[in-house]
Structures are given as structure tokens and as C-alpha cells.
C-alpha positions, -999 to +999 in steps of 0.1 A: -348+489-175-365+487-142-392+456-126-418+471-111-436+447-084-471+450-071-489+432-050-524+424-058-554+403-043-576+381-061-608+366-046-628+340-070-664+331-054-683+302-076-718+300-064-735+261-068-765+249-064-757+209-058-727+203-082-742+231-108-723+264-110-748+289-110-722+321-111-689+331-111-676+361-092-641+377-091-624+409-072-591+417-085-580+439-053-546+463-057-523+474-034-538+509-023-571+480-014-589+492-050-614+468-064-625+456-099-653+434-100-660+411-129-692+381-128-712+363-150-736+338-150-732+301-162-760+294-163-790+313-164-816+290-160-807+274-126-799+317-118-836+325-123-854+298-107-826+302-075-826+339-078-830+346-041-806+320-029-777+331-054-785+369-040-776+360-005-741+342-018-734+375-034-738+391-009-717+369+014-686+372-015-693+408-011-684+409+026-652+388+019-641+413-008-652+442+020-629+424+045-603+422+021-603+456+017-604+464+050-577+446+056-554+461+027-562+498+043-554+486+076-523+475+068-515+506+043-523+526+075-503+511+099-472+512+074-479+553+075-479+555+104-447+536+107-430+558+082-445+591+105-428+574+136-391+570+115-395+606+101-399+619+137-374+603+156-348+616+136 
């Protein structure tokens, strides 16, 4: 029997218009900085009559999950280049 352990990222964006949520958005980021994106609106009818509005929060959550990611591959990097350093000094 073994436990595997992963470490994962999740970002959850809910755009609102007042106290209405318009749309939900989620990234589900893994450790090699992979992404899964899942939304959905709830509720349509605020969505179309705010459609350019809730395209510029999207766009904004997009650009978290981007830094995220950027992040996550920064940090993979650097822990190669760690392990480089280790194998050479020996």
C-alpha cells in the first residue's frame, strides 16, 4: 500500500453584479502548473444584459490563473535546477 500526495491549486472566481452572481469560474491547477477549467453561468439573464462587463472579469480571473501558472513553472524550474546543481557537485 502506498499514499501518493499531490499538490494541487484551486482558484474559484464568482463574478457579481451588486449582490447577484452572474458566473462562476474555477481552475483546478496540478503540480507540473496544468490547468482544467470549468464555468457556468447562474444566471443568464443578468449575463446577457452585462455581457461586456462579465467579459472583462473573465478576463481578469484569466490572468490570475496565468499567474498561477507562472508561478508553479517557476518554482518546478528552480527545483531542476536545484537537483542539476546536487548532481554536479558530486
Amino acid at each position: 500500500m502506498t499514499l501518493e500526495i499531490t499538490k494541487t491549486t484551486k482558484i474559484v472566481g464568482r463574478i457579481k453584479i451588486d449582490d447577484t452572481v452572474v458566473k462562476t469560474m474555477t481552475a483546478d491547477i496540478d503540480d507540473k502548473g496544468v490547468t482544467t477549467h470549468n464555468s457556468w453561468l447562474d444566471n443568464p439573464e443578468v449575463y446577457t444584459t452585462n455581457r461586456r462587463e462579465v467579459r472583462d472579469q473573465e478576463e481578469a480571473f484569466q490572468d490570475a490563473v496565468y499567474a498561477a501558472e507562472d508561478a508553479i513553472i517557476a518554482e518546478l524550474g528552480a527545483g531542476s535546477k536545484e537537483k542539476k546543481g546536487v548532481m554536479n557537485a558530486g
